[in-house]
C-alpha positions as CSV (number, residue, x, y, z in Angstrom):
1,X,6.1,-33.9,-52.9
2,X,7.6,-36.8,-51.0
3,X,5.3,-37.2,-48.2
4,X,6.9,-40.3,-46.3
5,X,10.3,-37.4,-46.6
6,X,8.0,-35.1,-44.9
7,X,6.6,-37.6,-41.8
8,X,9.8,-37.6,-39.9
9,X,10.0,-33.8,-40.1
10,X,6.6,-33.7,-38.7
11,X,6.7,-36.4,-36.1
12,X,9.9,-34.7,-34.7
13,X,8.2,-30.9,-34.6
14,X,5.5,-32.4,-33.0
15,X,7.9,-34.2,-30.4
16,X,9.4,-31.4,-29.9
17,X,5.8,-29.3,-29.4
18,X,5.0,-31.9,-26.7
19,X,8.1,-31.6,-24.8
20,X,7.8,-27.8,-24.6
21,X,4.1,-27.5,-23.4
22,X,5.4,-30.2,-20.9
23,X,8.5,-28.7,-19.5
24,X,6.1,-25.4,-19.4
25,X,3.5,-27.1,-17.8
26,X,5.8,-28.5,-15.5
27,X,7.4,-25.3,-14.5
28,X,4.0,-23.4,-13.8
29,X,3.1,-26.3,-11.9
30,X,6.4,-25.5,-9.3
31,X,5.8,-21.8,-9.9
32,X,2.3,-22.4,-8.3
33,X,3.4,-24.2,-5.7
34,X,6.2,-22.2,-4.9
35,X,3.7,-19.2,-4.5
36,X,1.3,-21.1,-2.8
37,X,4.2,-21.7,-0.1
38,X,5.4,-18.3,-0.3
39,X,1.5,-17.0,0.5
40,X,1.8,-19.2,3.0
41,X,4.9,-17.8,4.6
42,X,3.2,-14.5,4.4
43,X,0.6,-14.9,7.0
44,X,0.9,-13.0,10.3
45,X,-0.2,-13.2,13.6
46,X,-2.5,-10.3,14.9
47,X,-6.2,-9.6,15.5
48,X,-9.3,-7.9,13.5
49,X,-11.6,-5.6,15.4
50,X,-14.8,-6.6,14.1
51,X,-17.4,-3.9,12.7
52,X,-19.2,-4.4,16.3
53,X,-16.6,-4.2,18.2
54,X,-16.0,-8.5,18.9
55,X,-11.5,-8.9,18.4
56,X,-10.7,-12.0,16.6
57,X,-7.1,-13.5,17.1
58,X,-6.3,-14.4,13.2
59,X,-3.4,-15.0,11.1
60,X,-3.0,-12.3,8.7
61,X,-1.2,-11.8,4.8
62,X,-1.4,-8.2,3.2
63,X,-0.9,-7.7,-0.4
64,X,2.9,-5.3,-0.1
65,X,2.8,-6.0,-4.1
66,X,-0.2,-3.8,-4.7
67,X,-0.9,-2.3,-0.8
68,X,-4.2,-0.6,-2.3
69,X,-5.9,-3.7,-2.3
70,X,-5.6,-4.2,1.5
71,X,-7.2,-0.9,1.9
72,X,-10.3,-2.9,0.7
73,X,-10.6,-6.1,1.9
74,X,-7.5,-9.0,3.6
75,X,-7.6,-12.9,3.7
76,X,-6.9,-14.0,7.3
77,X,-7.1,-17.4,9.1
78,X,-9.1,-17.6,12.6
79,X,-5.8,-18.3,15.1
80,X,-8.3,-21.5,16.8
81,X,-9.2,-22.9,13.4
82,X,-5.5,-22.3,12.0
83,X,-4.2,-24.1,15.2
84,X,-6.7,-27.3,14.7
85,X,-5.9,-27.4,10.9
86,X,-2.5,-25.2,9.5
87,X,-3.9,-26.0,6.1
88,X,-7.5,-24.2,7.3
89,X,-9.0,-22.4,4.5
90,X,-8.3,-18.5,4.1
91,X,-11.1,-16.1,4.6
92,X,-12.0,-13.3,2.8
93,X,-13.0,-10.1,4.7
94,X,-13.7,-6.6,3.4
95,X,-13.7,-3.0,4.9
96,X,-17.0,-2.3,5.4
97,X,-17.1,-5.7,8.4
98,X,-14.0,-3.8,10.4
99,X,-12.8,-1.2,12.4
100,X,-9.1,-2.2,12.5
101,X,-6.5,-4.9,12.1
102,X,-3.1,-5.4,13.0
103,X,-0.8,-7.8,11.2
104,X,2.4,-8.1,13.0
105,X,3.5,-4.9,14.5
106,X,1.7,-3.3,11.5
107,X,-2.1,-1.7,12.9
108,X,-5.0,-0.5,10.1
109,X,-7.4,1.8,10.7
110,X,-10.5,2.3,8.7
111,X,-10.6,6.3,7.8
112,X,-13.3,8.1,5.8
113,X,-11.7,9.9,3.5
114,X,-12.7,11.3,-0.1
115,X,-10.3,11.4,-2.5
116,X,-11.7,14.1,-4.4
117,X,-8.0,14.1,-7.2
118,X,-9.1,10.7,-8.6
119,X,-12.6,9.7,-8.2
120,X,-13.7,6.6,-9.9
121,X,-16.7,4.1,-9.6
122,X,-15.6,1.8,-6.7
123,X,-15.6,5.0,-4.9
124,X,-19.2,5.5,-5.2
125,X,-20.3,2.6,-3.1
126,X,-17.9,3.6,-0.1
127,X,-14.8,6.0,1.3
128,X,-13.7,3.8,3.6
129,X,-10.6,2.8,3.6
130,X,-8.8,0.4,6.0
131,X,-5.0,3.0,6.0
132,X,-2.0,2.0,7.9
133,X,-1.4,3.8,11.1
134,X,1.6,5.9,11.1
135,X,1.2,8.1,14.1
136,X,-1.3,8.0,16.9
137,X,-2.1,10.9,19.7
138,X,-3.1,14.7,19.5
139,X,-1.5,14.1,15.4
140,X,-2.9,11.5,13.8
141,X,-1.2,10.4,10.3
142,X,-2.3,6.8,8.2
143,X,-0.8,6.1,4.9
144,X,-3.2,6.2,1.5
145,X,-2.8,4.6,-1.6
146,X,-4.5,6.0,-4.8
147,X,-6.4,3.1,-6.4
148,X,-5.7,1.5,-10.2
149,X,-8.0,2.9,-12.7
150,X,-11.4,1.3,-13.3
151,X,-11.0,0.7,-16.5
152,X,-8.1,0.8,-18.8
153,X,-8.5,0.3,-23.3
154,X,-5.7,-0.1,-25.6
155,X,-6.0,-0.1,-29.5
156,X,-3.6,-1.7,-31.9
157,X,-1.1,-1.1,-29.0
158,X,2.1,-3.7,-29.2
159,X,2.2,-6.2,-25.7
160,X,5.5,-4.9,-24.8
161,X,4.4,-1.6,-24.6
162,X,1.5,-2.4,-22.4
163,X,3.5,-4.1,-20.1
164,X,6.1,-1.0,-19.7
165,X,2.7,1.3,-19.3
166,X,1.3,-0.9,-16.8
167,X,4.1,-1.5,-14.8
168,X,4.4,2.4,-15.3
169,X,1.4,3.3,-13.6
170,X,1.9,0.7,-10.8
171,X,5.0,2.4,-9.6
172,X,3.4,5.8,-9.7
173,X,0.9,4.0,-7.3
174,X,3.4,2.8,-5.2
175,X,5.3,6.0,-4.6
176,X,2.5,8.5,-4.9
177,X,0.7,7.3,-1.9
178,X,-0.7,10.4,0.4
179,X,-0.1,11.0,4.2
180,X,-3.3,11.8,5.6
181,X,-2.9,13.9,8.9
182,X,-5.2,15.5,11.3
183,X,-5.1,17.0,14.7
184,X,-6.9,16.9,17.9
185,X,-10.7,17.4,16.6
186,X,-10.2,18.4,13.3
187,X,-12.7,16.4,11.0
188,X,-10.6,17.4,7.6
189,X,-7.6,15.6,6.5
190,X,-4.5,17.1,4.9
191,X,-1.8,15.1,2.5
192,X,1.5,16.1,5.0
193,X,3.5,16.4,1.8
194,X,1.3,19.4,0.9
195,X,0.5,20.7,4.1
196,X,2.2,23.4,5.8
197,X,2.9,21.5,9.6
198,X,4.5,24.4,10.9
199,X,1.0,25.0,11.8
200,X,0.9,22.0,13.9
201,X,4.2,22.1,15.9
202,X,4.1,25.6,16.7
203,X,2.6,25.3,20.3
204,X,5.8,22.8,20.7
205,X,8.9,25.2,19.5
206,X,11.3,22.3,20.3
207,X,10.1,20.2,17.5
208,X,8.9,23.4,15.3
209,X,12.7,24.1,14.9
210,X,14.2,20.7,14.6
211,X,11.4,20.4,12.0
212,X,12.3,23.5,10.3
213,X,15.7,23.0,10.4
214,X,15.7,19.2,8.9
215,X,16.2,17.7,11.7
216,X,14.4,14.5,11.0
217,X,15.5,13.8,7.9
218,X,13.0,16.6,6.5
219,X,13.8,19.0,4.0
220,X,14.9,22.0,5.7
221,X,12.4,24.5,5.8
222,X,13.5,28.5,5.0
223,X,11.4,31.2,6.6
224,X,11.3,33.1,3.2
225,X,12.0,31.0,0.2
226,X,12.0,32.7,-3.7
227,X,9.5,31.4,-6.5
228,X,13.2,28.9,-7.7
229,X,13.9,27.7,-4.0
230,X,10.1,26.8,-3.3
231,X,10.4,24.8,-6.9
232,X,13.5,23.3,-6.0
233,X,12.1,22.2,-2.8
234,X,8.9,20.7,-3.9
235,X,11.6,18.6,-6.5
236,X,13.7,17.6,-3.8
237,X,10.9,16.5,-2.0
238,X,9.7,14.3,-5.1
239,X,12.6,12.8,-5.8
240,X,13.7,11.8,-1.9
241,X,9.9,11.1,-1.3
242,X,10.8,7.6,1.5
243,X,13.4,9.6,3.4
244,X,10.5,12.8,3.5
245,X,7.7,10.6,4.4
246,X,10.2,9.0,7.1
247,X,11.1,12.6,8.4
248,X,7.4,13.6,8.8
249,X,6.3,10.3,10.4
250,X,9.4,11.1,13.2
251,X,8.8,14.1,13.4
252,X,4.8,13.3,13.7
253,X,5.5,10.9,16.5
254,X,8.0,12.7,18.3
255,X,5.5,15.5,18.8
256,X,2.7,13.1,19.6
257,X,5.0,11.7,22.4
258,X,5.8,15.3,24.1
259,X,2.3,15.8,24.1
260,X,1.7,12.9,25.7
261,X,-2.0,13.6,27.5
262,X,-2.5,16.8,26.3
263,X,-4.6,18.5,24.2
C-alpha cells in the first residue's frame, strides 16, 4: 500500500472533519444566543402573590412550549433589581412559595386538585397546581394540563421513531388539557368538557338557552339525543376542542357577569 498516496486523502478528510464540527459549533453558538435573546424577549411584566400574602412587582416568562411546567414552578426577575441591572439574574420559584401570579393580562391561581386519570410520583409530594384563570365569580373555571410521564424506556427502538412518539405524546398534552370548573361553595371540581353545565346556568335561562342552542360557539346541545347523536357529539367536540373550550369559557364569563354579586 502506498502510504504517502494515502496522506493527502487523510489530511483532506480530516480538513474537512474540522470545518464541519466548526461550522456546527458555530451555528449552536448563534442558536444559543438567539434563544437566549428570544427568552429574553419573553419576560413580562406582572406581580407574584407570595405564599404569605407579600406582592412582588417581577418580570415574568412562562413556558407556552410545554405550559405544564409553569403549573410547577416560573423564573421571574424582581421589577427593582431588573430596573438597576436588565441583565439581573432570573429566579427560580415554585408552587408551593405562591398563591398567584399574573404575567401580562394572563393571572394563575394555585388550585388543589387530584388528578385521579393519571397519577404519577411527582404527584405524591403535592396537588397543587399554579392553573390559569379562565373565569372568576359565582363559576370559577382554570385551565389544567396533564403532566409528561415520569418515566418513559425504549428498547431496540430506531431514533426516528422516538422522536414521532415523543412529539406524539406532547401534542396529546397540549390539546388534552382539562377545564376545571366549580361553583359558588362547591369544594369538587368538574372537567367542563365532561360536565353537564346545564346544571349550572339553569337559575339564568337567558344563558341556559343561548348555551343550549350554540350560541357561544358551543356545540348545540339537544334535549333528547340518540346513543349515534350523543357519539357524534362527543366527536365533534374532540375534534373542534379550541373553538369548545372558547364557547364554555364565554359562555362561563358571560354568566359570571349577569350574576354579578350574587350568589
Amino acid at each position: 500500500m502506498n502510504i504517502a498516496y494515502l496522506w493527502p486523502v487523510v489530511f483532506k478528510t480530516n480538513l474537512v472533519m474540522k470545518k464541519t464540527l466548526w461550522a456546527n459549533f458555530i451555528a449552536a453558538i448563534l442558536l444559543l444566543s438567539f434563544s437566549v435573546c428570544k427568552a429574553q424577549d419573553n419576560y413580562q411584566p406582572g406581580y407574584i402573590i407570595l405564599a404569605d400574602g407579600t406582592r412582588e412587582a417581577a418580570l415574568i416568562t412562562l413556558n407556552d412550549d410545554a405550559p405544564w411546567y409553569n403549573q410547577r414552578y416560573i423564573r421571574y426577575k424582581d421589577s427593582a433589581a431588573f430596573a438597576a441591572d436588565p441583565n439581573v439574574k432570573a429566579k427560580k420559584i415554585k408552587v408551593d412559595d405562591m398563591k398567584s401570579f399574573q404575567a401580562g393580562t394572563r393571572i394563575f391561581d394555585k388550585i388543589h386538585y387530584v388528578n385521579l386519570e393519571n397519577l404519577q410520583l411527582k404527584s405524591m409530594g403535592t396537588n397543587d397546581h399554579m392553573l390559569e384563570r379562565l373565569a372568576i365569580g359565582r363559576i370559577n373555571a382554570h385551565r389544567f394540563y396533564q403532566y409528561p410521564q415520569d418515566f418513559v424506556a425504549y428498547y431496540n427502538t430506531p431514533e426516528a421513531e422516538i422522536e414521532q412518539k415523543e412529539a406524539q405524546k406532547k401534542n396529546d398534552l397540549l390539546i388534552g388539557y382539562k377545564i376545571l370548573v366549580q361553583k359558588d361553595d362547591e369544594t369538587k371540581l368538574h372537567d367542563a368538557f365532561d360536565f353537564d353545565l346545564q346544571k349550572y346556568f339553569k337559575d339564568t335561562p337567558e344563558v341556559l338557552e343561548k348555551f343550549q342552542s350554540g350560541g357561544y360557539g358551543n356545540q348545540p346541545i339537544a334535549a333528547h339525543m340518540s346513543l349515534t347523536q350523543r357519539m357524534v357529539s362527543l366527536a365533534k367536540k374532540s375534534a373542534f376542542k379550541p373553538e369548545e373550550a372558547d364557547g364554555i369559557i364565554a359562555a362561563l364569563n358571560d354568566y359570571n357577569d349577569k350574576n354579578a354579586g350574587k350568589k
